[in-house]
Predicted model as a PDB file, atoms N, CA, C, CB and O in Angstrom, pLDDT in the B-factor column:
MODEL        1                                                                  
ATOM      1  N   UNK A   1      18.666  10.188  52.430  1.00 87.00           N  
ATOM      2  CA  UNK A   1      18.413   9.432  51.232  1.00 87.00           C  
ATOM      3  C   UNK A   1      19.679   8.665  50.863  1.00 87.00           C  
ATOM      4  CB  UNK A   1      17.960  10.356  50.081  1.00 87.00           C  
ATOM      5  O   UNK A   1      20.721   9.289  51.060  1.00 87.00           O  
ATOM      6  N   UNK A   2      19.788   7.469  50.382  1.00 91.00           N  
ATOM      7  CA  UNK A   2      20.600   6.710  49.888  1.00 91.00           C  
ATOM      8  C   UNK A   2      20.646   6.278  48.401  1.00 91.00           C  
ATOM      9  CB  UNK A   2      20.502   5.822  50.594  1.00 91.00           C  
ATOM     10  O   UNK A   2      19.665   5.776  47.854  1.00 91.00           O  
ATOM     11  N   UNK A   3      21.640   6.458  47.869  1.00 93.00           N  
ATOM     12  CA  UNK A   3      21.577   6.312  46.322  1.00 93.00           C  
ATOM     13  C   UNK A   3      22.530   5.431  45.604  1.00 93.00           C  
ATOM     14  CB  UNK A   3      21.760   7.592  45.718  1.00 93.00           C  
ATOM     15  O   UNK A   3      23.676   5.503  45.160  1.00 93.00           O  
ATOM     16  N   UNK A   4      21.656   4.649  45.672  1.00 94.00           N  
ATOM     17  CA  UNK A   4      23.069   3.252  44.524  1.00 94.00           C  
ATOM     18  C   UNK A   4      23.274   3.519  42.914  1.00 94.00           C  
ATOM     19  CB  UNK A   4      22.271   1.125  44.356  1.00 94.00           C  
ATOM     20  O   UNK A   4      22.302   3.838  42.229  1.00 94.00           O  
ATOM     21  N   UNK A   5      24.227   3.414  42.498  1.00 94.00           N  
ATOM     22  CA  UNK A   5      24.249   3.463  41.405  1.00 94.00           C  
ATOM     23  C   UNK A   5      25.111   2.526  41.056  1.00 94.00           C  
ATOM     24  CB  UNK A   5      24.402   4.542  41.010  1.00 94.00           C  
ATOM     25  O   UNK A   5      26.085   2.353  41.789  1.00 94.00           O  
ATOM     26  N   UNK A   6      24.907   1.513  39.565  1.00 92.00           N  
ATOM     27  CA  UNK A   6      25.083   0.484  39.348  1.00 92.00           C  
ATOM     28  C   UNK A   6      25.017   0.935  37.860  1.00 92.00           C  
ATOM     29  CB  UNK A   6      24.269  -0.506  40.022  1.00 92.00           C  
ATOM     30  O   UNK A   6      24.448   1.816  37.215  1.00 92.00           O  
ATOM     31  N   UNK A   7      26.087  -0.353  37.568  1.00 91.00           N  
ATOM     32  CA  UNK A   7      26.260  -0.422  36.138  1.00 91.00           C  
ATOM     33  C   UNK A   7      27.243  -1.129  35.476  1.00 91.00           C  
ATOM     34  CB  UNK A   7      26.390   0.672  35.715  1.00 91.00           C  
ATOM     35  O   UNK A   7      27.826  -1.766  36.353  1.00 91.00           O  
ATOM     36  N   UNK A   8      27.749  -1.367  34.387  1.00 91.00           N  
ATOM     37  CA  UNK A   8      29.048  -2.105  34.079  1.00 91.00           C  
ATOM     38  C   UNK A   8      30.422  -1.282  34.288  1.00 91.00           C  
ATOM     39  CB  UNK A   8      28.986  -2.564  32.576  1.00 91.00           C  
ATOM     40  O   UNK A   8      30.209  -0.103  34.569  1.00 91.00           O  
ATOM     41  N   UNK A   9      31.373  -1.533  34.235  1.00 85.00           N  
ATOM     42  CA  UNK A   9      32.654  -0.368  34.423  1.00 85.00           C  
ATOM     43  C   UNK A   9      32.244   0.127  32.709  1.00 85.00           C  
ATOM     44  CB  UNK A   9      34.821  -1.208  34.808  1.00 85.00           C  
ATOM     45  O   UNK A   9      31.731  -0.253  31.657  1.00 85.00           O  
ATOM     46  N   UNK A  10      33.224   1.778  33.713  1.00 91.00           N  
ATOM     47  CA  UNK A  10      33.020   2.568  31.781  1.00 91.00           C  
ATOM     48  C   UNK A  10      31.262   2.913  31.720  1.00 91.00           C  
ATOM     49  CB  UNK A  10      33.494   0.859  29.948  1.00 91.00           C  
ATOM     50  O   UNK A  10      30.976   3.373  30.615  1.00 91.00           O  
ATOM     51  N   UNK A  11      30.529   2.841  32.282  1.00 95.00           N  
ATOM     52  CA  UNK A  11      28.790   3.294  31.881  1.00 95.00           C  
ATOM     53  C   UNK A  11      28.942   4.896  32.431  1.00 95.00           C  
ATOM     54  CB  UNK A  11      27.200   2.164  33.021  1.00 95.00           C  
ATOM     55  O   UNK A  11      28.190   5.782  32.024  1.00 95.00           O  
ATOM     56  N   UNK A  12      29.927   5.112  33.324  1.00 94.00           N  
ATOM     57  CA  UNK A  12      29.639   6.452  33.698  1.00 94.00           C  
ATOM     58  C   UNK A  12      29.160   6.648  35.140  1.00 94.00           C  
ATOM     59  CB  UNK A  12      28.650   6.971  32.790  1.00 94.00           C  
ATOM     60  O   UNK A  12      28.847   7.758  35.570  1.00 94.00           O  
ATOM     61  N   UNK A  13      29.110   5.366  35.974  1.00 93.00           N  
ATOM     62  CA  UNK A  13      28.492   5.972  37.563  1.00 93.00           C  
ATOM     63  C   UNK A  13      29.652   6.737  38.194  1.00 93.00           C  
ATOM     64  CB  UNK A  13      27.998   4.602  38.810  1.00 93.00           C  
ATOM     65  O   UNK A  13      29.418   7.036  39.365  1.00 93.00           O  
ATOM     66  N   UNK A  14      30.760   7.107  37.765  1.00 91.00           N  
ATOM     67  CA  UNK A  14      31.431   7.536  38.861  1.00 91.00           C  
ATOM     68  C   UNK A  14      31.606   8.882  38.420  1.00 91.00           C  
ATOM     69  CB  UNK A  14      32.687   6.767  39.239  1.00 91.00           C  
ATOM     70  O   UNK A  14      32.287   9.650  39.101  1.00 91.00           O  
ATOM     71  N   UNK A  15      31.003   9.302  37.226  1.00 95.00           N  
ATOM     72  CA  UNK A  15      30.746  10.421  36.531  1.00 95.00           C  
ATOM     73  C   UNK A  15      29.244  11.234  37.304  1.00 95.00           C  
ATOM     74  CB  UNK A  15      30.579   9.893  34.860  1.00 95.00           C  
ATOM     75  O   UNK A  15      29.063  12.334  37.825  1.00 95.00           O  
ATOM     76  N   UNK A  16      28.546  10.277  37.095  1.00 96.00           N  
ATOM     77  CA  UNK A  16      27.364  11.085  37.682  1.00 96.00           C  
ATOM     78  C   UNK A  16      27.428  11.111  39.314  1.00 96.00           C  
ATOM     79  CB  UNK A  16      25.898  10.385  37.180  1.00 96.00           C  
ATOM     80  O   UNK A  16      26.745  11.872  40.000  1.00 96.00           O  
ATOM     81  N   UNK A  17      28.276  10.240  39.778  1.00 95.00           N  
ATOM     82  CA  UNK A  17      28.261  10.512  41.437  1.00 95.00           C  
ATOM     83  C   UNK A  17      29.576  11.858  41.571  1.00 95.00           C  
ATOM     84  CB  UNK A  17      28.821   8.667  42.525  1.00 95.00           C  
ATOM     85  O   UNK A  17      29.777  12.266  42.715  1.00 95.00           O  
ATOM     86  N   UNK A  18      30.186  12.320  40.734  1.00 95.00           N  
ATOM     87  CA  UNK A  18      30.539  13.316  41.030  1.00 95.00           C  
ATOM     88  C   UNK A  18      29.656  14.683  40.991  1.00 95.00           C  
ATOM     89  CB  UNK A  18      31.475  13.286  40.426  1.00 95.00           C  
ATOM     90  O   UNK A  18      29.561  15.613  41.792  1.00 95.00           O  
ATOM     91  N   UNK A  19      29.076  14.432  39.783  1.00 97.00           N  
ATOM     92  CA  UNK A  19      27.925  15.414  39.727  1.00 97.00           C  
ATOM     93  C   UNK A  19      27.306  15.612  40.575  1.00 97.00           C  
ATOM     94  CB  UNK A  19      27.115  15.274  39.015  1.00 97.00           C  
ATOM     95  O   UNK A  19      27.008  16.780  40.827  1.00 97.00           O  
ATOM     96  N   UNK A  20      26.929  14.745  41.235  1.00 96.00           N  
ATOM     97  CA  UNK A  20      25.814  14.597  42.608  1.00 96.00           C  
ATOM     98  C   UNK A  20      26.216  14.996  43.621  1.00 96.00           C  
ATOM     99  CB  UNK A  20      25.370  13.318  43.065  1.00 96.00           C  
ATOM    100  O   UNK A  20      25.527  15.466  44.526  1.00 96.00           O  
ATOM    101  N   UNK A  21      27.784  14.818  43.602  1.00 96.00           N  
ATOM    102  CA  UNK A  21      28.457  15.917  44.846  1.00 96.00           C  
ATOM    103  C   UNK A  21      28.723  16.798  44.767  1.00 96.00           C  
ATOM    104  CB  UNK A  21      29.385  15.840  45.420  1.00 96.00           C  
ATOM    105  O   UNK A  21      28.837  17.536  45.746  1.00 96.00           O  
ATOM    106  N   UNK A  22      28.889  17.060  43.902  1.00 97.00           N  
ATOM    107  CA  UNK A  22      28.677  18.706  43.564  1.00 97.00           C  
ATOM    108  C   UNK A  22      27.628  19.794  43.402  1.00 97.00           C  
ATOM    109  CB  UNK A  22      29.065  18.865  42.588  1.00 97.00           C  
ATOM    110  O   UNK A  22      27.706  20.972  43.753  1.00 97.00           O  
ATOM    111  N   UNK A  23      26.636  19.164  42.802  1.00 97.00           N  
ATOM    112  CA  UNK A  23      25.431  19.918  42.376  1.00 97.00           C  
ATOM    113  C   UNK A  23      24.310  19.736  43.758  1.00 97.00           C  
ATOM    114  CB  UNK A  23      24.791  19.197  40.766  1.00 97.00           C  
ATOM    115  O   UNK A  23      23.365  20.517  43.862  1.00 97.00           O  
ATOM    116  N   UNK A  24      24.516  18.728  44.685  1.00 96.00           N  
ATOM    117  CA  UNK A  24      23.421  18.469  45.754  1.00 96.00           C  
ATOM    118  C   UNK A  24      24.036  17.942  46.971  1.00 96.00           C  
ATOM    119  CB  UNK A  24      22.322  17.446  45.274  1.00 96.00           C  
ATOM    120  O   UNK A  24      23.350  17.664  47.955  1.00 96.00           O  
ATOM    121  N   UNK A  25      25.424  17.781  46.938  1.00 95.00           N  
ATOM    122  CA  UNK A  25      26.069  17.758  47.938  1.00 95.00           C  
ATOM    123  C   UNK A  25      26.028  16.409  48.831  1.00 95.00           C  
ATOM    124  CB  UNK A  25      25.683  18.835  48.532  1.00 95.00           C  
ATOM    125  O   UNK A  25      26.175  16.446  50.053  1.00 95.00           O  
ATOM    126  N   UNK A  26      25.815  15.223  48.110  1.00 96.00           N  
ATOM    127  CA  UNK A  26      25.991  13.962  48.163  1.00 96.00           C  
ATOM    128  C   UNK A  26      27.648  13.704  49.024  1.00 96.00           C  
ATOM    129  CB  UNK A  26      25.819  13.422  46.538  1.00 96.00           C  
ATOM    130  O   UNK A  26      28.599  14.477  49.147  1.00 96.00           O  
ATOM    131  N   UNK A  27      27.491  12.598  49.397  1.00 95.00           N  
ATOM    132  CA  UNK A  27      28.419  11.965  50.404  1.00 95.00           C  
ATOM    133  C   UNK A  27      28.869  10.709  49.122  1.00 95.00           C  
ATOM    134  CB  UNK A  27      27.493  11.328  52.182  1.00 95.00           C  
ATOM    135  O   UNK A  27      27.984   9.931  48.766  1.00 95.00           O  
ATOM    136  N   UNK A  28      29.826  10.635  48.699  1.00 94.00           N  
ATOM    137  CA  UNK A  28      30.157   9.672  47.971  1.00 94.00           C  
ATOM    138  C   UNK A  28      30.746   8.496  48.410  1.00 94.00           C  
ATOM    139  CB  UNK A  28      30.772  10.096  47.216  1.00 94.00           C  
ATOM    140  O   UNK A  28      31.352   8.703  49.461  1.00 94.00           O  
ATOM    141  N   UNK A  29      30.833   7.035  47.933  1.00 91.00           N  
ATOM    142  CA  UNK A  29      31.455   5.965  48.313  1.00 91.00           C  
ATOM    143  C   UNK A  29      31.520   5.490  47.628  1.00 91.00           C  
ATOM    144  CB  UNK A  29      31.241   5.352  49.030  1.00 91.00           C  
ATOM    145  O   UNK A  29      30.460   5.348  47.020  1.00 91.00           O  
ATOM    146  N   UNK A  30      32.795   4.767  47.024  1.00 89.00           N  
ATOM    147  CA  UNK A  30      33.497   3.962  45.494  1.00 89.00           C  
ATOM    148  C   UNK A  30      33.644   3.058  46.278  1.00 89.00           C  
ATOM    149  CB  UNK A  30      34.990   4.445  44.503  1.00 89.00           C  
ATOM    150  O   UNK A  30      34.145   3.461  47.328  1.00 89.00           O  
ATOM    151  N   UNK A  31      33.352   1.573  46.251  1.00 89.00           N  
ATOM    152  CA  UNK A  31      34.210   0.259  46.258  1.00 89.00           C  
ATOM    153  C   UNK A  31      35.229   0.405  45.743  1.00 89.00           C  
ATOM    154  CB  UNK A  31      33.753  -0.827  45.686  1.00 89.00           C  
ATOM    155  O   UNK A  31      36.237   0.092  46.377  1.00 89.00           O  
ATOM    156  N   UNK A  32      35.348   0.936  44.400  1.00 89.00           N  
ATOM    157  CA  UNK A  32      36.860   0.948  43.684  1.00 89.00           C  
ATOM    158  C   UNK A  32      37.822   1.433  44.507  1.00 89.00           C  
ATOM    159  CB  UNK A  32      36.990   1.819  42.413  1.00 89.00           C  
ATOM    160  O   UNK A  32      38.869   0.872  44.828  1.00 89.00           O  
ATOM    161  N   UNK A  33      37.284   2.873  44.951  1.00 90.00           N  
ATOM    162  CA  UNK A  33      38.485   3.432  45.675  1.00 90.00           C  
ATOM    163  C   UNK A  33      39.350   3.131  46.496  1.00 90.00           C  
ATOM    164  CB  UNK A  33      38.305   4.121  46.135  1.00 90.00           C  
ATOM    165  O   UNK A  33      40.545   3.363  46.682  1.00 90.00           O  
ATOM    166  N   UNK A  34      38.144   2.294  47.191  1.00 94.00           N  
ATOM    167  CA  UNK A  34      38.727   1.652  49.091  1.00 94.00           C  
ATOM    168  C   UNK A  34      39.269   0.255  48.187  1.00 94.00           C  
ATOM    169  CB  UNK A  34      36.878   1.136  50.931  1.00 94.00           C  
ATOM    170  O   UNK A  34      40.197  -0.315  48.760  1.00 94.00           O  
ATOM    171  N   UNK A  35      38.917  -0.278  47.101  1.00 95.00           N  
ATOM    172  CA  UNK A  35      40.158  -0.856  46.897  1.00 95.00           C  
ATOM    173  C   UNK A  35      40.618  -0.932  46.488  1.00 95.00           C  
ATOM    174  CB  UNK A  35      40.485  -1.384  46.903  1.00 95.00           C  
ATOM    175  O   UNK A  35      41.157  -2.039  46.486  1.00 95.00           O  
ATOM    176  N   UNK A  36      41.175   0.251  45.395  1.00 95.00           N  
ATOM    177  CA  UNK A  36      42.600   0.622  45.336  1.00 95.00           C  
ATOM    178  C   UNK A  36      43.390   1.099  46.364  1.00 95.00           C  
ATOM    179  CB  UNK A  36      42.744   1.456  44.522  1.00 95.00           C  
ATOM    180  O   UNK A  36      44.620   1.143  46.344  1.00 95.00           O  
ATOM    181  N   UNK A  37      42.479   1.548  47.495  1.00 97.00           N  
ATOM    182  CA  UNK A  37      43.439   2.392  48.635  1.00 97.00           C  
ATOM    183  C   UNK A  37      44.301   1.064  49.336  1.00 97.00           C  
ATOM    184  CB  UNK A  37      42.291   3.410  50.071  1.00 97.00           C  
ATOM    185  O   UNK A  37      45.485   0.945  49.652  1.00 97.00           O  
ATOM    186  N   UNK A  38      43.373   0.328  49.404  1.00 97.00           N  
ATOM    187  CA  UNK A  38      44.012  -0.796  50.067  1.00 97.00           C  
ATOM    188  C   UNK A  38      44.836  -1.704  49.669  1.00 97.00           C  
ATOM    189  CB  UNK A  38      43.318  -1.409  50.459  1.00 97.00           C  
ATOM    190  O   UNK A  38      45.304  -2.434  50.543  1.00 97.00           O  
ATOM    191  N   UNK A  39      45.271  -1.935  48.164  1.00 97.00           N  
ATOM    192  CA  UNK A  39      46.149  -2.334  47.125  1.00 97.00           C  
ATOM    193  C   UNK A  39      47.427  -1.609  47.694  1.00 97.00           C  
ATOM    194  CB  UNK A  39      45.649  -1.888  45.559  1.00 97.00           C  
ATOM    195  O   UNK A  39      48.497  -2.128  48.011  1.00 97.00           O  
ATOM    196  N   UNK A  40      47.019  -0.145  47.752  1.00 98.00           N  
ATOM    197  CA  UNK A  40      48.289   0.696  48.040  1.00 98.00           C  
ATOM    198  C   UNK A  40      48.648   0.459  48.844  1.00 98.00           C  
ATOM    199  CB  UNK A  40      48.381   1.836  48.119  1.00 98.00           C  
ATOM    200  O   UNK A  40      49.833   0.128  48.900  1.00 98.00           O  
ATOM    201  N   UNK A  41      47.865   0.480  49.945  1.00 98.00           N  
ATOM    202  CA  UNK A  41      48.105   0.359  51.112  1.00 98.00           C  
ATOM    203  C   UNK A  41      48.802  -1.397  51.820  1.00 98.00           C  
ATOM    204  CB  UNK A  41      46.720   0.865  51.590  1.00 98.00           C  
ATOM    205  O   UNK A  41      49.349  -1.593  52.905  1.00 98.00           O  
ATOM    206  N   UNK A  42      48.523  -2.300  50.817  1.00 97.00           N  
ATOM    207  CA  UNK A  42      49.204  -3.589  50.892  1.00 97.00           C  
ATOM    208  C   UNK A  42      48.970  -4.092  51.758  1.00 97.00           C  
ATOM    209  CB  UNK A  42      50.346  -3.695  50.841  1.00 97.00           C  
ATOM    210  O   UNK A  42      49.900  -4.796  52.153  1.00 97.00           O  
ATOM    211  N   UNK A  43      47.773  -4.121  52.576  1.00 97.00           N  
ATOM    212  CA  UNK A  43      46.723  -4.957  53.497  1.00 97.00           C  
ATOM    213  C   UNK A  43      46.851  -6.320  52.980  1.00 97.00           C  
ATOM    214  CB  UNK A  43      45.074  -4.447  53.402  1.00 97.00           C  
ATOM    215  O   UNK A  43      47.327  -6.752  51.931  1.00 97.00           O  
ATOM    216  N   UNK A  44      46.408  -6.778  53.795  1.00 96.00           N  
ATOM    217  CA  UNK A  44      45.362  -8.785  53.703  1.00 96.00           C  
ATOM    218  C   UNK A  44      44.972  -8.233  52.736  1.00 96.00           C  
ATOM    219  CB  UNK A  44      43.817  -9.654  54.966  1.00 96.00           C  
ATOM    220  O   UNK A  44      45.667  -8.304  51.723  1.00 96.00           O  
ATOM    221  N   UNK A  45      43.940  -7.620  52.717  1.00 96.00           N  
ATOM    222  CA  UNK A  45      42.702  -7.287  51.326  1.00 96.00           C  
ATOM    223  C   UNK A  45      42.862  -6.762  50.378  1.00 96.00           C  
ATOM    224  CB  UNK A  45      41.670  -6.567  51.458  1.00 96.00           C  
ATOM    225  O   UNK A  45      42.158  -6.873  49.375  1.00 96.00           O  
ATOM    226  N   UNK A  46      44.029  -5.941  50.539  1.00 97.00           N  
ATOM    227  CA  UNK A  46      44.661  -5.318  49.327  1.00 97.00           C  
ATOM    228  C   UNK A  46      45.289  -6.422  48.682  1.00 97.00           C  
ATOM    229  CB  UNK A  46      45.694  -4.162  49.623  1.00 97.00           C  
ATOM    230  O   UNK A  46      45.064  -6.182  47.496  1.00 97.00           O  
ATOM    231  N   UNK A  47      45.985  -7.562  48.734  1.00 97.00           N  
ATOM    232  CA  UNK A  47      46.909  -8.565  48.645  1.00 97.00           C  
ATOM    233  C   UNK A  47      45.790  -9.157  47.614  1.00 97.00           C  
ATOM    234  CB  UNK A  47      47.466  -9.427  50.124  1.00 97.00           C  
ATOM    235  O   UNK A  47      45.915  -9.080  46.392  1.00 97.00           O  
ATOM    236  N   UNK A  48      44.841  -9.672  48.183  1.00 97.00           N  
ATOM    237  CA  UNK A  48      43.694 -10.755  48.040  1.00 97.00           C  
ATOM    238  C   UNK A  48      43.264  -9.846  46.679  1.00 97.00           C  
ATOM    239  CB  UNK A  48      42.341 -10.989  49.574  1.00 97.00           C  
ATOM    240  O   UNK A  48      43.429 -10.239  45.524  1.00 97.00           O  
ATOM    241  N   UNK A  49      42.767  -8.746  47.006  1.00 97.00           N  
ATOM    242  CA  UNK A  49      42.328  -7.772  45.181  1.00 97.00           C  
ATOM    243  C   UNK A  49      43.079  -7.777  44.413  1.00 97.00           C  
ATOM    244  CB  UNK A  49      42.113  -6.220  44.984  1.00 97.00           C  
ATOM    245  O   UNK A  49      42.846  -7.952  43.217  1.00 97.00           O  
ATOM    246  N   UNK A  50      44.512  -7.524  45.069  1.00 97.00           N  
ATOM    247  CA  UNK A  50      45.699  -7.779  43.637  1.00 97.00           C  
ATOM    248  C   UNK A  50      45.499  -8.731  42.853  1.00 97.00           C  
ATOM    249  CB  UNK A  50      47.159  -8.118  43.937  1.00 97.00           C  
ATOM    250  O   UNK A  50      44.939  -8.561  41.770  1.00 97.00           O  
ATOM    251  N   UNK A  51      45.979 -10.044  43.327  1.00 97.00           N  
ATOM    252  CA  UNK A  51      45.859 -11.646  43.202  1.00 97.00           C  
ATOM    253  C   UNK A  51      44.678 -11.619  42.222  1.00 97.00           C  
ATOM    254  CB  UNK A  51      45.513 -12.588  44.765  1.00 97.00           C  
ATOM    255  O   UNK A  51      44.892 -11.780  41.020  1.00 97.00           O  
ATOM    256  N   UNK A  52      43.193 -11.381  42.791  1.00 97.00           N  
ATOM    257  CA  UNK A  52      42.387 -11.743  41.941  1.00 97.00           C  
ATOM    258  C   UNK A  52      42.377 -10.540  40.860  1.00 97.00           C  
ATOM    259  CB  UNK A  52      41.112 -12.096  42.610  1.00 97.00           C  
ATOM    260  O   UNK A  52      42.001 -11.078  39.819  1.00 97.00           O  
ATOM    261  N   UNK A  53      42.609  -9.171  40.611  1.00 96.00           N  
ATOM    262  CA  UNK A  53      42.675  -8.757  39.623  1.00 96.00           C  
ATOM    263  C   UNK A  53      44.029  -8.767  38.177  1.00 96.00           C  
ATOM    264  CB  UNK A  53      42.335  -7.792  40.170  1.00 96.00           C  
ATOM    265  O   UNK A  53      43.927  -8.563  36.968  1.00 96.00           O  
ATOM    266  N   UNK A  54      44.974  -9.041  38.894  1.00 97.00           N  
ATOM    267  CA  UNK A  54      45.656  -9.771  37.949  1.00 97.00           C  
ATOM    268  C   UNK A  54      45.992 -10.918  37.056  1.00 97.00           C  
ATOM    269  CB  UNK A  54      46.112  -9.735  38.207  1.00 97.00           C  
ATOM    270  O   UNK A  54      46.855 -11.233  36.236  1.00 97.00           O  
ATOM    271  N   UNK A  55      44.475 -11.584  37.814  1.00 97.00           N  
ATOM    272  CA  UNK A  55      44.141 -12.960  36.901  1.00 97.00           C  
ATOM    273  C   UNK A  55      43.014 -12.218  36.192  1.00 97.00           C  
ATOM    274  CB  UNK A  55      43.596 -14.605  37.813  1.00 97.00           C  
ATOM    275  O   UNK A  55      42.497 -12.914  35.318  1.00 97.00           O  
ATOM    276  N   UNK A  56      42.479 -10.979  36.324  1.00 95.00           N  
ATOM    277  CA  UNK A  56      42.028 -10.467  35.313  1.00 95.00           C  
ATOM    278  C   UNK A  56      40.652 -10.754  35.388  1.00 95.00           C  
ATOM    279  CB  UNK A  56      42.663 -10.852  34.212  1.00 95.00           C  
ATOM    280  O   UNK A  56      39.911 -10.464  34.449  1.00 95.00           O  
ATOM    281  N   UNK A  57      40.070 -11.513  36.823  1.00 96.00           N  
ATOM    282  CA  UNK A  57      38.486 -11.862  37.404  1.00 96.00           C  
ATOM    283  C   UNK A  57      38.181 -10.253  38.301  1.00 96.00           C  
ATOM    284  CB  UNK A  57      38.477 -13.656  38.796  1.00 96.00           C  
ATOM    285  O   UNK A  57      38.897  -9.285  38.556  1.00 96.00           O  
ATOM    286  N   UNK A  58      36.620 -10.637  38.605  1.00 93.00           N  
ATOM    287  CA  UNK A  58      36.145  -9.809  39.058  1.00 93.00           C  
ATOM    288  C   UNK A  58      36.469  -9.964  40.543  1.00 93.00           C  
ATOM    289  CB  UNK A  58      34.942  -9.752  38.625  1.00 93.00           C  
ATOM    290  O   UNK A  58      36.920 -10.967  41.097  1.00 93.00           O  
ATOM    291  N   UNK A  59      36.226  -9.051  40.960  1.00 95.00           N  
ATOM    292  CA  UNK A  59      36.136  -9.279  43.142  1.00 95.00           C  
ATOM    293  C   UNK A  59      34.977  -9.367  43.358  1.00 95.00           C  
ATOM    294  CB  UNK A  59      36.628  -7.899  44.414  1.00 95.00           C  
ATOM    295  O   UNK A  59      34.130  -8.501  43.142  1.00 95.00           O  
ATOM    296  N   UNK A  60      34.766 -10.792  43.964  1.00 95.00           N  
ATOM    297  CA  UNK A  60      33.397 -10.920  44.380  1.00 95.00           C  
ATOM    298  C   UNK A  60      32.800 -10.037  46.200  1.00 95.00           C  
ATOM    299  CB  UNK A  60      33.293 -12.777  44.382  1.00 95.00           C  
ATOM    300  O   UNK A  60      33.267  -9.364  47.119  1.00 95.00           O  
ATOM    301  N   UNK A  61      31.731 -10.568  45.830  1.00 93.00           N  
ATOM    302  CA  UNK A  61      31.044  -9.767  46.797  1.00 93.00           C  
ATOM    303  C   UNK A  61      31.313 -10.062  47.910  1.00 93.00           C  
ATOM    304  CB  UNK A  61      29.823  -9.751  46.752  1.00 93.00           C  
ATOM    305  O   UNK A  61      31.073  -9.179  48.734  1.00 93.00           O  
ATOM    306  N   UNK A  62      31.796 -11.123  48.342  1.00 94.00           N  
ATOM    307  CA  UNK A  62      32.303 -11.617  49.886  1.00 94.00           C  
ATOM    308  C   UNK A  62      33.375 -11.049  50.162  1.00 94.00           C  
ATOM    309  CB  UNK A  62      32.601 -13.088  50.137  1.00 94.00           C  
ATOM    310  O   UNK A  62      33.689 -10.497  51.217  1.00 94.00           O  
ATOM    311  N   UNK A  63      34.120 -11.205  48.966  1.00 95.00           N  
ATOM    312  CA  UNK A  63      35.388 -10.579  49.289  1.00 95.00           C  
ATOM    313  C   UNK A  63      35.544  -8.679  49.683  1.00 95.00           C  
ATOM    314  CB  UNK A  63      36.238 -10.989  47.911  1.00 95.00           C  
ATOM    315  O   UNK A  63      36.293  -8.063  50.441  1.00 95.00           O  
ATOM    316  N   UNK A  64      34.242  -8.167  48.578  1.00 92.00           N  
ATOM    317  CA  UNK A  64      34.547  -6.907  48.999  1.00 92.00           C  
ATOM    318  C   UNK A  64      33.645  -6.718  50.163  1.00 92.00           C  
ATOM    319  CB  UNK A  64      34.400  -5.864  47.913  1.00 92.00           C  
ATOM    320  O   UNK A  64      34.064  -5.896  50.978  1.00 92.00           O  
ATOM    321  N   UNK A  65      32.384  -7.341  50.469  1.00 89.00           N  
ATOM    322  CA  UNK A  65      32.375  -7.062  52.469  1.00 89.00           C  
ATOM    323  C   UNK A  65      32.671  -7.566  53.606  1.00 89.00           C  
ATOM    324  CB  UNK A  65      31.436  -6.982  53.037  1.00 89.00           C  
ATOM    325  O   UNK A  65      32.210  -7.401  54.735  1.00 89.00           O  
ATOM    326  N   UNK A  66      33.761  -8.408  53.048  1.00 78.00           N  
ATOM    327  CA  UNK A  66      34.428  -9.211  54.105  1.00 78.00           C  
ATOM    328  C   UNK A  66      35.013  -8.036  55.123  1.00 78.00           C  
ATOM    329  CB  UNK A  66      35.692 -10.267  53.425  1.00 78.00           C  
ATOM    330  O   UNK A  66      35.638  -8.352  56.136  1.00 78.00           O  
TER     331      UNK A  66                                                      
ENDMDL                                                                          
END                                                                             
């Protein structure tokens, strides 16, 4: 089974996807995470998320499945 969860930042999905790994043993995956990891990590793509989040825009969708 596959489970999206969607919402504005701050609604709480990363609240209930913990729950879900815990209580039923869900496989989790954050966009956020992988890109903050990659911020840290100071990749091409990490570079490119900085840039656009310090102008304070969103990361579009090309950019995050590029």
């Amino acid at each position: 089974m596959n489970l999206i969860l969607f919402g504005p930042p701050a609604a709480g999905k990363g609240t209930q996807a913990k729950r879900l790994v815990e209580n039923r043993g869900f496989i989790q995956l954050s966009t956020g995470d992988m890109l903050r990891a990659a911020i840290a990590a100071e990749s091409d793509l990490g570079k490119q998320v900085k840039s656009i989040l310090e102008e304070g825009a969103l990361v579009s969708d090309e950019v995050v499945i590029a």
